[in-house]
C-alpha positions as CSV (number, residue, x, y, z in Angstrom):
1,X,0.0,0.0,0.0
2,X,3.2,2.2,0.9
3,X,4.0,1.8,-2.3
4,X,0.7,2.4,-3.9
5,X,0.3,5.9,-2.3
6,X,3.7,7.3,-3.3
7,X,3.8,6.3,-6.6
8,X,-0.1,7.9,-6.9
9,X,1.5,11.3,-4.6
10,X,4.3,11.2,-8.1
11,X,1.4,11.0,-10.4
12,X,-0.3,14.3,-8.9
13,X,2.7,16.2,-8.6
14,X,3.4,15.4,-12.4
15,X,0.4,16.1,-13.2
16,X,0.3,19.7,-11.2
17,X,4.0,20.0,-12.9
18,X,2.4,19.0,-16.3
19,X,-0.3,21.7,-16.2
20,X,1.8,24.5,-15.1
21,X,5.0,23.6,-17.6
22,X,7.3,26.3,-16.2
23,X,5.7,27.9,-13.6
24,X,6.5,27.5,-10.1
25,X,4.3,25.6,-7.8
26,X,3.6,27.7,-4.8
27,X,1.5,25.2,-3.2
28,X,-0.1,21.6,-3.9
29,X,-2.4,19.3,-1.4
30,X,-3.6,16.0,-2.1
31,X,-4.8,15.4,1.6
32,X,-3.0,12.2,2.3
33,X,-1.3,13.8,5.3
34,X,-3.7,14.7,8.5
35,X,-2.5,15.5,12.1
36,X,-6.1,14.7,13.4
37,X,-8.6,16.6,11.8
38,X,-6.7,19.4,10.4
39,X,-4.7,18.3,6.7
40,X,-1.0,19.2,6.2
41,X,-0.4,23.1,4.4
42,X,-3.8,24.2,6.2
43,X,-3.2,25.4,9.1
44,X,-3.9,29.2,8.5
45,X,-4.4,31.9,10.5
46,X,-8.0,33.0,8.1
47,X,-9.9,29.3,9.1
48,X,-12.9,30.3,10.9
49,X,-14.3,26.4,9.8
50,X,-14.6,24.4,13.1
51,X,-11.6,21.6,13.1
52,X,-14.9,18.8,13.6
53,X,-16.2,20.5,10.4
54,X,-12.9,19.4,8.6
55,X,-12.5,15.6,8.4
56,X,-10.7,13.0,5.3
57,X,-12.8,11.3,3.2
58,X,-12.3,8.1,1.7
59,X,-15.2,7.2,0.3
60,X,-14.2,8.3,-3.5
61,X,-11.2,10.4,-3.2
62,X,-10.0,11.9,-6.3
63,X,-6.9,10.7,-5.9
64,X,-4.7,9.0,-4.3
65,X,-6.9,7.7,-1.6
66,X,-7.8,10.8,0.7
67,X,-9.9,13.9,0.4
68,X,-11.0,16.6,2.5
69,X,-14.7,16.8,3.2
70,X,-16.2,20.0,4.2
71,X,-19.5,20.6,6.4
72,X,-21.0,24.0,6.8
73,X,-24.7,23.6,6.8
74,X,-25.7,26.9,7.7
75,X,-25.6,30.2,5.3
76,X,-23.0,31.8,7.3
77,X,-19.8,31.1,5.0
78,X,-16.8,29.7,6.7
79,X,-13.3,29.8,5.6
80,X,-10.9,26.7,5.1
81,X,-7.0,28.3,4.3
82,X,-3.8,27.2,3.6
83,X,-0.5,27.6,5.6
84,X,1.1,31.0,5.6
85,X,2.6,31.5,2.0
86,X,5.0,34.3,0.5
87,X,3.3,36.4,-1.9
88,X,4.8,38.8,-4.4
89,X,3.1,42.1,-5.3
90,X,2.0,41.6,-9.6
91,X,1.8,38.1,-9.2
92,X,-0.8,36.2,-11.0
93,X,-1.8,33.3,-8.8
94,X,-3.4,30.0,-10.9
95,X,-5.8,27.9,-9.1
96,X,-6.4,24.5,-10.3
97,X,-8.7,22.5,-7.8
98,X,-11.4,19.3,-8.1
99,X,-14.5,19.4,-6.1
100,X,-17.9,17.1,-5.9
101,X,-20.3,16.8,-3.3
102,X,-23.3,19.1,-2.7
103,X,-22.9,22.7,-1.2
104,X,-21.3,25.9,-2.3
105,X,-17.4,27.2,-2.8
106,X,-15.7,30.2,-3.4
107,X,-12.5,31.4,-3.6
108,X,-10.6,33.5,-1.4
109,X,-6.9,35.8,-1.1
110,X,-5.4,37.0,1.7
111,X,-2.3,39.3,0.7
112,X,-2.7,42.2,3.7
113,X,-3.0,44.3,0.7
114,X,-4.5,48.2,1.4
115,X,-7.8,49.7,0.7
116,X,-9.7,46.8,0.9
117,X,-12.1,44.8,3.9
118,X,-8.9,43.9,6.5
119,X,-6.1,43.3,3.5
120,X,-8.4,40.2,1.5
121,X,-9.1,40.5,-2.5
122,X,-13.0,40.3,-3.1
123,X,-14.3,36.8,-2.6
124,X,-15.2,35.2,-6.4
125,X,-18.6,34.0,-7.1
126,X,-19.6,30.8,-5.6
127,X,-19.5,27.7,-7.3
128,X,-22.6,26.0,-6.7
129,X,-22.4,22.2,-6.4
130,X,-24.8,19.1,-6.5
131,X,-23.1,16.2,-7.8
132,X,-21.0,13.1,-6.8
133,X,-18.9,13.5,-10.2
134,X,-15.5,15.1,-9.7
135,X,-15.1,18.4,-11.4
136,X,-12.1,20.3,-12.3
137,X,-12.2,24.0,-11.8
138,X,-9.3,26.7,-12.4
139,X,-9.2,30.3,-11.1
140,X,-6.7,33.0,-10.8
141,X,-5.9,36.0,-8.8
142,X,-3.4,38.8,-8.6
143,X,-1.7,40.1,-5.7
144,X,-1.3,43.6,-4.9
145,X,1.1,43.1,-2.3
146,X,4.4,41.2,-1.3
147,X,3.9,39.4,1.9
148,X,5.2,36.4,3.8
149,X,2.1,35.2,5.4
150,X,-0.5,35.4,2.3
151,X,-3.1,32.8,2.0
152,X,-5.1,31.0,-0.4
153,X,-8.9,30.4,1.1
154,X,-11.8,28.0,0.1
155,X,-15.0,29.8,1.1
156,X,-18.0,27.4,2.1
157,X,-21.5,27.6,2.9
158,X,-24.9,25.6,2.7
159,X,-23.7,21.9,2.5
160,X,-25.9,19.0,2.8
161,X,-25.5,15.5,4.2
162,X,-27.2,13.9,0.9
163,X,-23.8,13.6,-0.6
164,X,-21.8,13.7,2.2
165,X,-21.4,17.5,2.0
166,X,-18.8,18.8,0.0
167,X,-14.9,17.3,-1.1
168,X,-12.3,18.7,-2.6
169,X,-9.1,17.3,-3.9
170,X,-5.6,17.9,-5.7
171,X,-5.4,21.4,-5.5
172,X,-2.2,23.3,-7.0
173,X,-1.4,26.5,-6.5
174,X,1.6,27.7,-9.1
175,X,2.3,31.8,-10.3
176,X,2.0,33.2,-13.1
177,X,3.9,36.2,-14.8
178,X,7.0,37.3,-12.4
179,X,9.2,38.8,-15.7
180,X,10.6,42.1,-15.7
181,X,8.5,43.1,-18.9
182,X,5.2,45.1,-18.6
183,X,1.8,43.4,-17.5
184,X,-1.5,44.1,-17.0
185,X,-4.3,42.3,-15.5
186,X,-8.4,43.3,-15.1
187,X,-10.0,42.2,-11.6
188,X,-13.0,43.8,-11.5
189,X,-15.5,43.2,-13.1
190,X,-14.7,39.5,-12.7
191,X,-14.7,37.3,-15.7
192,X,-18.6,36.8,-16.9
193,X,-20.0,38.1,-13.9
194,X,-23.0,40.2,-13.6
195,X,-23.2,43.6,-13.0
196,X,-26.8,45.5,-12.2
197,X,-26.1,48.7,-13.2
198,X,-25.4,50.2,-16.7
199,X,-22.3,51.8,-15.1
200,X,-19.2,49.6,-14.4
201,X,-15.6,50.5,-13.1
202,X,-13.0,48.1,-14.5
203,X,-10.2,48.0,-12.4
204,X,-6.8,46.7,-13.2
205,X,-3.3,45.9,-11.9
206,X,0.0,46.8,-14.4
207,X,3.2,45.2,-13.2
208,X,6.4,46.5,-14.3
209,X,5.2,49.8,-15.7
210,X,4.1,52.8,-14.3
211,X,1.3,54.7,-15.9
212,X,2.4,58.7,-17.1
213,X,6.0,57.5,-16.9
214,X,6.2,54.9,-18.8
215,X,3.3,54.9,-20.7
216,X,-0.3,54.8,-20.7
217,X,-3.3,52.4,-21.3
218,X,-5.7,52.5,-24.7
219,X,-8.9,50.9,-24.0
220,X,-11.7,50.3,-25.8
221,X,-15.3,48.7,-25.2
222,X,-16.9,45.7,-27.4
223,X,-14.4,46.3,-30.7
224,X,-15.1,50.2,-30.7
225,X,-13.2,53.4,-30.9
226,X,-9.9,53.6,-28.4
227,X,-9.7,55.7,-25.7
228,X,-6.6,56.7,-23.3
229,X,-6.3,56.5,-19.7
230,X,-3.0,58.4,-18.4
231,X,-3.7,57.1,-14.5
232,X,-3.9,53.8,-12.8
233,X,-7.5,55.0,-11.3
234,X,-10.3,52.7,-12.2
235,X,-12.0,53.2,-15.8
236,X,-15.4,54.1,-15.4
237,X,-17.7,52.4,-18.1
238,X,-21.1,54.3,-18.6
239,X,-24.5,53.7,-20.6
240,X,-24.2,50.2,-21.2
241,X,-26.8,47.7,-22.2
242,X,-28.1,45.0,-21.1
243,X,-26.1,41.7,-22.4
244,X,-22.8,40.5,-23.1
245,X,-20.0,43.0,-23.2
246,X,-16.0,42.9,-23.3
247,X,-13.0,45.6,-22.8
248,X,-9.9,45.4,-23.7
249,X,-6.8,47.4,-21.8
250,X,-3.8,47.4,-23.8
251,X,-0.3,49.2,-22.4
252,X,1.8,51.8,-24.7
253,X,4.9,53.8,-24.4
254,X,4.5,57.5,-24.1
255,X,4.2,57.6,-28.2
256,X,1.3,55.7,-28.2
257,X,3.1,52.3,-29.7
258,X,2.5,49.3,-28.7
259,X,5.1,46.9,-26.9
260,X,6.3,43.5,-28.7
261,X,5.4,41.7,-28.1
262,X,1.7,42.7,-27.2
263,X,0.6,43.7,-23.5
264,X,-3.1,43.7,-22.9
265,X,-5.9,42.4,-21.7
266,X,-9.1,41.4,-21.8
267,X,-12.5,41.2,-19.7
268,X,-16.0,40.0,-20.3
269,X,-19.1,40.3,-18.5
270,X,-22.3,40.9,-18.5
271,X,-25.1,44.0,-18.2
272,X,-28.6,43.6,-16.3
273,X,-30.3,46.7,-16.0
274,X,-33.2,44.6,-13.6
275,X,-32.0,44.8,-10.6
276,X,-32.4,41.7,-8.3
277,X,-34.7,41.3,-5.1
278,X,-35.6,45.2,-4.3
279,X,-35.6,45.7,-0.9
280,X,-36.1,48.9,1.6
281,X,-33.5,49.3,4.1
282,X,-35.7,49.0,6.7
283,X,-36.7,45.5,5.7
284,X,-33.2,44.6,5.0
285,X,-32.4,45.6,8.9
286,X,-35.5,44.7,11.2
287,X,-35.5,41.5,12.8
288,X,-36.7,40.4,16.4
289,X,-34.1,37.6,16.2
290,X,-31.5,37.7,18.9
291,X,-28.7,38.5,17.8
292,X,-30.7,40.7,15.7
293,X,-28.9,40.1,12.5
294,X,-30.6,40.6,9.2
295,X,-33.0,38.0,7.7
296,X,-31.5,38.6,4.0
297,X,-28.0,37.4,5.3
298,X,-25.4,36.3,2.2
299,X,-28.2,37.2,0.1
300,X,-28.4,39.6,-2.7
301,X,-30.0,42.4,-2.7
302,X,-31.0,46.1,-4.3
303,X,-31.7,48.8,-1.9
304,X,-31.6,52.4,-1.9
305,X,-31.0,55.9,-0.3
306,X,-29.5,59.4,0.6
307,X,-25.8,58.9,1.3
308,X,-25.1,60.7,5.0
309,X,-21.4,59.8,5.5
310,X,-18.2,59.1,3.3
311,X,-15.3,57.7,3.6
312,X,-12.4,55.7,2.1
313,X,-13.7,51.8,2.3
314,X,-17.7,52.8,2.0
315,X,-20.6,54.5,2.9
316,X,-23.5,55.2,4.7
317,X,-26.9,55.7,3.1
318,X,-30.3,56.3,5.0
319,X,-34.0,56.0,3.9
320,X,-36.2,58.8,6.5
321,X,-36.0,58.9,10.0
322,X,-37.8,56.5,11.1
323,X,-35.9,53.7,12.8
324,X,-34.4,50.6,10.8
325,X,-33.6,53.5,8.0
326,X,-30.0,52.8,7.9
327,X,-27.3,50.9,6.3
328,X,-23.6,50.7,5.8
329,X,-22.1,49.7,2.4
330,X,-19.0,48.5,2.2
331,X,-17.4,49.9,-1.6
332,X,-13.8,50.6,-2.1
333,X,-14.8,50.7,-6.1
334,X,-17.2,53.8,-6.5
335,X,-17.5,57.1,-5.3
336,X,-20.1,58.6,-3.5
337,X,-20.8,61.9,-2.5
338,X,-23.4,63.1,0.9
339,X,-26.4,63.9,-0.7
340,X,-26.5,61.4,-3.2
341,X,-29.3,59.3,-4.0
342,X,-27.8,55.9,-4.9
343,X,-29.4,52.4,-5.7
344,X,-27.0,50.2,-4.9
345,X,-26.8,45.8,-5.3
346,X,-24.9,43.7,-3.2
347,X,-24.2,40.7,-0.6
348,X,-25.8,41.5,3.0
349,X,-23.2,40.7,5.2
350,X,-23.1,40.6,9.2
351,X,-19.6,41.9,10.4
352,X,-19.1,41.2,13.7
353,X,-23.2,41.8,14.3
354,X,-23.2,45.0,12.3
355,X,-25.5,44.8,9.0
356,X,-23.5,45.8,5.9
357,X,-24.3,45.8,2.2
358,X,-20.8,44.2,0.2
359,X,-19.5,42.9,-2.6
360,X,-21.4,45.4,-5.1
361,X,-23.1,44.0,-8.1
362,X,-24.5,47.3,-8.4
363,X,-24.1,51.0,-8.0
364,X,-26.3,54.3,-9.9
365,X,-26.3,57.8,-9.0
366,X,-30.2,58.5,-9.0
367,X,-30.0,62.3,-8.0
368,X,-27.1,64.5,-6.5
369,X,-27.3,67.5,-3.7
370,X,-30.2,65.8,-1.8
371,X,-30.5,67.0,1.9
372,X,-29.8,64.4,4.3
373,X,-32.4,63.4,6.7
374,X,-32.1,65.2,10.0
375,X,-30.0,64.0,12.6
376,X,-32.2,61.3,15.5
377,X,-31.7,63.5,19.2
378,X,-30.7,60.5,21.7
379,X,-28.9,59.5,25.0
380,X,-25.8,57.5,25.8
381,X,-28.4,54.5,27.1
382,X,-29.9,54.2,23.6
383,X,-27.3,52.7,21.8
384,X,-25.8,50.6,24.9
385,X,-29.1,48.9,25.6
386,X,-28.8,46.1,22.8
387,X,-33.3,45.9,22.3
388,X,-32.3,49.9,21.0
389,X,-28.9,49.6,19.4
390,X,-29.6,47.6,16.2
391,X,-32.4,50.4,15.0
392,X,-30.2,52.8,15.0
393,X,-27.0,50.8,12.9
394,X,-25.8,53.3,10.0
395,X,-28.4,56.1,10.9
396,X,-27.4,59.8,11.7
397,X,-28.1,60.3,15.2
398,X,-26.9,63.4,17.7
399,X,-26.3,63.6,21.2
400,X,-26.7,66.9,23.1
401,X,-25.0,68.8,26.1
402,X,-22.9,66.0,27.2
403,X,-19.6,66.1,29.2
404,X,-16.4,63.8,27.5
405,X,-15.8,61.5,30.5
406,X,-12.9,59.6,28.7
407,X,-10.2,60.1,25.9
408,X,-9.8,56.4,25.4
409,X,-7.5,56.4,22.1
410,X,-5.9,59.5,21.0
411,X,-3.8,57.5,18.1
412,X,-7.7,56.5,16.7
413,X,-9.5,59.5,17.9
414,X,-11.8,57.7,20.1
415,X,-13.4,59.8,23.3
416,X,-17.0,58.9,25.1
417,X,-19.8,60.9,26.6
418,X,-21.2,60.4,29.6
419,X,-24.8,60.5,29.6
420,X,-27.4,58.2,31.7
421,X,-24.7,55.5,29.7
422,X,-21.5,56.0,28.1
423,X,-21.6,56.7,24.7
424,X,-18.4,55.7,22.4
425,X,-17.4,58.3,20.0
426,X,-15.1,57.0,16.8
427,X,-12.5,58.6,14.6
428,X,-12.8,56.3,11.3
429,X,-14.6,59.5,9.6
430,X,-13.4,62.4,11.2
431,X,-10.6,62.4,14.5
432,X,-11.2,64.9,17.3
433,X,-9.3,65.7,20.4
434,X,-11.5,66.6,22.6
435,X,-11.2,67.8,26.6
436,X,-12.4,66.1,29.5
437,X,-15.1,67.9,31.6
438,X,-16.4,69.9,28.4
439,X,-20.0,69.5,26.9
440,X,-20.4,68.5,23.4
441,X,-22.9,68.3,20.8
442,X,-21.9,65.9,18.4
443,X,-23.8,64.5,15.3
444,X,-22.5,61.6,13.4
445,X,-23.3,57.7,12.2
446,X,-23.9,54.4,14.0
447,X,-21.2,52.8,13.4
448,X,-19.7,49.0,14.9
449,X,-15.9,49.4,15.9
450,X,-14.1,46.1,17.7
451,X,-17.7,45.0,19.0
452,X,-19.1,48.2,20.2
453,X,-21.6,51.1,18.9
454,X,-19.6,54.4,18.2
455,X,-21.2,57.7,17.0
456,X,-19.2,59.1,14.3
457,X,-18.7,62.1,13.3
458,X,-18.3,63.0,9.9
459,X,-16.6,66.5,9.8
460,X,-15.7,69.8,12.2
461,X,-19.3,70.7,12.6
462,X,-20.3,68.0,13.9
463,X,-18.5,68.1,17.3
464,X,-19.0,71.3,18.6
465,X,-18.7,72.8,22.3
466,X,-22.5,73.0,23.7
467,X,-24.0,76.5,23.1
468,X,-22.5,77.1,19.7
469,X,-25.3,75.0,17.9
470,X,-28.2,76.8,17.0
471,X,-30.3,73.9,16.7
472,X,-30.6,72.7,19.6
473,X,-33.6,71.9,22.1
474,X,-34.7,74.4,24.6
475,X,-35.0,72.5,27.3
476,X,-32.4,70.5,29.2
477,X,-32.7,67.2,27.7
478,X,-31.7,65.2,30.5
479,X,-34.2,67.0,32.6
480,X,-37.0,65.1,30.4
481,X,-39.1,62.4,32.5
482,X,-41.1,59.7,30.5
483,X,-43.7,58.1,33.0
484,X,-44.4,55.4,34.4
485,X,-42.5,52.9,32.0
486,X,-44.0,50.6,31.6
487,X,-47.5,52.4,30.9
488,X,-50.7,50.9,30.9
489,X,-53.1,54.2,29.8
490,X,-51.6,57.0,30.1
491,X,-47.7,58.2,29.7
492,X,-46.4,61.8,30.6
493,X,-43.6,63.9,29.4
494,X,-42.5,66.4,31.6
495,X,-39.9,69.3,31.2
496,X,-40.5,69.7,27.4
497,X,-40.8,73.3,26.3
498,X,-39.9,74.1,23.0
499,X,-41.2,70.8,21.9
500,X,-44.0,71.1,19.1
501,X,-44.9,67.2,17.6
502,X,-44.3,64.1,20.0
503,X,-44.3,61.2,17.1
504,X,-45.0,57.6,18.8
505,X,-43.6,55.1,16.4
506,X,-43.2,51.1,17.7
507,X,-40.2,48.6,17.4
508,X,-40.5,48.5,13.1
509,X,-39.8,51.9,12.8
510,X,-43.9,52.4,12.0
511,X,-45.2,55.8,13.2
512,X,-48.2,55.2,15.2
513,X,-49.3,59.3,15.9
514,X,-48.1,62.8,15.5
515,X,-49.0,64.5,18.9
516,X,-49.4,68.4,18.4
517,X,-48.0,70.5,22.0
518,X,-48.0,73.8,23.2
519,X,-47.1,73.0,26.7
520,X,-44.0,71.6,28.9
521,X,-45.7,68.8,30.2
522,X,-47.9,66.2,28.0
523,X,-50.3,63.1,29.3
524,X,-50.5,61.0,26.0
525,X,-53.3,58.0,25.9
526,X,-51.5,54.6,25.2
527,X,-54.5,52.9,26.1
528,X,-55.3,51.6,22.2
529,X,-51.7,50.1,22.1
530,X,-50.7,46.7,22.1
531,X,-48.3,46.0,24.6
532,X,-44.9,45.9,23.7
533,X,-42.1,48.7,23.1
534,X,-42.4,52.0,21.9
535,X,-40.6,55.2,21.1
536,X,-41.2,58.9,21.5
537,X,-39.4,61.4,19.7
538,X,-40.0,64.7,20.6
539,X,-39.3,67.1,17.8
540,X,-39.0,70.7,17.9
541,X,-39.3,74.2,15.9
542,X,-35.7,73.3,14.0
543,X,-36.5,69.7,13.4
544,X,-34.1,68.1,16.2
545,X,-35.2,65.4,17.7
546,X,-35.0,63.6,21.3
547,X,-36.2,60.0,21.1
548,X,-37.4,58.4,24.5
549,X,-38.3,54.2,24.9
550,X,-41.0,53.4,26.6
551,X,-43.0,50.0,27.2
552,X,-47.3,49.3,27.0
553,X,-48.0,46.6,29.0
C-alpha cells in the first residue's frame, strides 16, 4: 500500500507540474497527510471552519486515496485556508482544484494588501455544487502586495448531508507572470460576472510599468473606438446595455506604440439593467431575532438611499428617520458623494453583528445635492441597551450637552460621553481631540468598531462645544421624565418646552401618531396600544429630535 500511495502522490505532482509547464508551484495538497482533523499546508491563521467541520474522506477520493470533506450547513460562510505562503506584489496566482459533493465554494486571497475589507481581494462568485462527479475548476488571482504570510482560502456555505457535503481534492497553487517586462491584468468586473447597473468600473493591476511615466493604457469597449487612460485610477464604463460585453486594456509607451510583443488584456461580462430582489432598508435591517442580524443574510440584494457619511472603504446611506432606516455599504470601487441618491446591489453581510451591504453588483447615482435626513436627538443609554442599538446601525443620530468623560484612544481619535450610559465616539470618519469635563454636541453615524456602537462624526461641525449649535432643544434634555414605563393608559412627558410634535412610532420603525404640544408637560393616551415597546421622539421648531423608549403593558 506504501508503495501504492507514493507512486499515486508522483502522479499528482506530475500532473500539477504538467499543467503549469514552467511555472512555479507555490503550493499543492492532495490530503494524504492529517495531524487529526486538520490536513497538512492548512493550518492558516484565516480558518474560521470548526476543526470537527474538517474531516478526510475516503469514500471516492479523487486521488490517491484521501480527500477533505467540508460541512458547513448553515448560510453563514466559513473559511478553510492554507499555511502561511510568501506572496509577491504583480503576481498572477493560478488555481487548479477538483471538487464534488453538494454545497457551495468560493475562492478566497489574503495578501494584507490596502484599501480593501482587512487586506483580503474580493471573494469570487460561488461555485454551486450538487453532484458526486468530480469536477475540475481553475481560477486565478493577482496580488497587490508582497507578503510572507498570504493565504489561499476556500470559502464554504450551505452543504448537505445527501452527498456527504462537499470534497475537494488535488489542489495546486503555481504563479503566473514574475518577468521584468510590462503586465496588465483586469479584476474587476470579474470574468462573466453580472453587474446590475449600466455603469461599471473596470479595475486593473500593471506590473512592471508605471502609468504617465512609462506609458499609458488605450482601452476600448466591445471592438469600438480607443480611448486613453494616463492614471492607474479605475475606468469608469457608462450607458451600457443589457447583455454580453468585453474591454480590452492594452499598455503603450508614451508615443502611443505598442510593446512587442503585445501587452493587454481582456475582460468579459455581462449587463442587467433589472436589478435583483428590491428591498427597503428598513426591511433589509429589522429582525426580532437575537442577535438581531438581518434576515437577508449572504443574500443579494437592491436597496436604496441618501448617502449621510463618506469615507475611504464605504458609505452610509439612509431612507427617512424612522428607525431601521440605515445601512452601511462597504465599496472601495465607486465614489459617493453626501447627498447622493444611490441604488446600490450587493451581498448582505453581518460583520461582527453590524448589517452591511458588500461585494457590489450594483451602484447608480439616482439624483445628487439631496438634503440628508435630519439628525435622531438620543442618549448614551440608547445605543448601549442592545433591544435599542440595532435600530439605530448606519443612521445619523446626535447627542446633546454631554460632558467627555474619557479620551480612550488619541492615536484612533476615540473619546466617550457620559450621559445616563457612556456613549463611544469614533475617529474612522473624522478624529477629534477633545477635553475632558467639556459639553459637546456631536452628530454623526452608527457605526460598529471592535464590537461596540460608536457615534461618528463626519466633519468639524459635527463636534462642537454646547451652546454654539443653533439647533438645539430648549429645554435641558436630560431634565425630560417619560412616566411610568412601563405604561398601561396614560404616559407623561415632563420638562419639554420648546417641543411642538411628539411622534409615537413602535419597534419597526412604523409611526403610530403625531401629537401636536404647546405645553411643557404632556399626558399622552396609550390605552389603544398593544403592549410591547415603543418610542417617543420629541421634535422641535428646528426639526431636532430627542427620542425616548417606553413600554405598554
Amino acid at each position: 500500500m506504501k508503495k501504492i500511495i507514493t507512486l499515486s502522490i508522483i502522479s499528482f505532482l506530475m500532473l500539477c507540474f504538467s499543467n503549469v509547464k514552467a511555472q512555479t508551484v507555490v503550493f499543492s495538497s492532495d490530503f494524504e497527510n492529517w495531524n487529526g482533523n486538520i490536513p497538512f499546508g492548512w493550518e492558516g491563521s484565516r480558518t474560521s471552519i470548526s476543526t470537527d467541520s474538517v474531516k478526510p474522506y475516503t469514500v471516492s477520493a479523487h486521488s490517491p486515496t484521501h480527500a477533505c470533506q467540508l460541512k458547513n450547513t448553515t448560510a453563514t460562510h466559513k473559511r478553510f485556508a492554507t499555511h502561511d505562503i510568501k506572496v509577491t506584489i504583480g503576481t498572477v496566482y493560478n488555481i487548479s482544484f477538483w471538487v464534488r459533493g453538494h454545497g457551495s465554494t468560493r475562492l478566497g486571497f489574503y495578501d494584507g494588501r490596502a484599501g480593501s475589507s482587512s487586506g483580503y481581494d474580493a471573494y469570487h462568485a460561488y461555485l454551486a455544487i450538487n453532484s458526486t462527479t468530480w469536477t475540475h475548476y481553475t481560477d486565478t488571482v493577482v496580488c497587490k502586495n508582497t507578503k510572507s504570510s498570504g493565504e489561499f482560502i476556500w470559502d464554504v456555505k450551505s452543504t448537505f448531508s445527501d452527498m456527504d457535503h462537499l470534497q475537494i481534492d488535488d489542489i495546486c497553487i503555481y504563479s503566473g507572470t514574475t518577468t521584468t517586462s510590462p503586465l496588465i491584468t483586469i479584476y474587476n468586473p470579474y470574468y462573466n460576472s453580472t453587474t446590475y447597473s449600466p455603469n461599471v468600473p473596470v479595475e486593473f493591476y500593471t506590473g512592471n510599468f508605471v502609468t504617465s511615466v512609462d506609458g499609458y493604457i488605450k482601452y476600448s469597449v466591445d471592438g469600438g473606438s480607443t480611448n486613453d487612460q494616463h492614471t492607474s485610477s479605475p475606468i469608469m464604463l457608462s450607458g451600457l446595455i443589457t447583455g454580453t460585453h468585453y474591454v480590452t486594456l492594452q499598455l503603450v509607451d508614451n508615443t502611443g506604440t505598442a510593446f512587442s510583443p503585445n501587452v493587454a488584456a481582456t475582460d468579459t461580462f455581462k449587463i442587467n439593467t433589472i436589478a435583483p430582489n428590491v428591498q427597503t432598508i428598513h426591511d433589509i435591517q429589522y429582525s426580532t431575532a437575537s442577535p438581531a442580524n438581518s434576515s437577508f443574510v449572504n443574500t443579494v440584494v437592491t436597496t436604496s438611499g441618501i448617502v449621510t457619511a463618506t469615507y475611504s472603504q464605504g458609505y452610509f446611506i439612509q431612507n427617512g428617520t424612522n428607525l431601521w432606516s440605515g445601512l452601511y455599504v462597504y465599496d472601495n470601487i465607486n465614489t459617493a458623494a453626501q447627498g447622493d441618491s444611490i441604488k446600490v446591489t450587493g451581498t448582505i453581510q453581518e460583520y461582527y453583528g453590524y448589517t452591511e451591504l458588500s461585494w457590489l453588483e450594483g451602484f447608480t447615482i439616482l439624483s445628487s445635492g439631496n438634503p440628508v435626513p435630519t439628525p435622531i436627538l438620543l442618549t448614551g443609554s440608547s445605543l448601549k441597551d442592545t433591544v435599542v442599538s440595532e435600530p439605530y446601525e448606519g443612521m445619523l443620530v446626535k447627542v446633546a450637552n454631554e460632558p467627555c468623560s474619557a479620551i480612550t484612544s488619541a492615536t484612533y481619535g476615540e473619546w466617550q460621553l457620559f450621559q445616563v450610559d457612556t456613549t463611544n465616539i469614533g475617529g474612522v470618519l473624522y478624529k477629534f481631540t477633545p477635553t475632558v469635563g467639556i459639553n459637546y454636541d456631536v452628530t454623526g453615524v452608527v457605526y460598529l468598531t471592535y464590537g461596540h456602537d460608536y457615534i461618528e462624526p463626519r466633519y468639524t461641525s459635527d463636534v462642537v462645544v454646547h451652546g454654539a449649535s443653533i439647533n438645539e432643544l430648549t429645554t435641558d434634555v436630560n431634565s425630560i421624565s417619560v412616566y411610568p414605563n412601563p405604561a398601561s393608559s396614560v404616559l407623561f412627558l415632563n420638562n419639554i418646552e420648546g417641543i411642538e410634535t411628539i411622534r409615537i412610532s413602535n419597534i419597526l420603525g412604523e409611526t403610530i401618531d403625531n401629537i401636536k404640544v404647546n405645553s411643557g408637560n404632556v399626558a399622552v393616551d396609550v390605552s389603544n396600544l398593544s403592549n410591547g415597546i415603543y418610542f417617543a421622539t420629541l421634535i422641535n421648531k428646528n426639526g431636532m429630535m430627542f427620542t425616548k423608549k417606553f413600554s405598554k403593558e
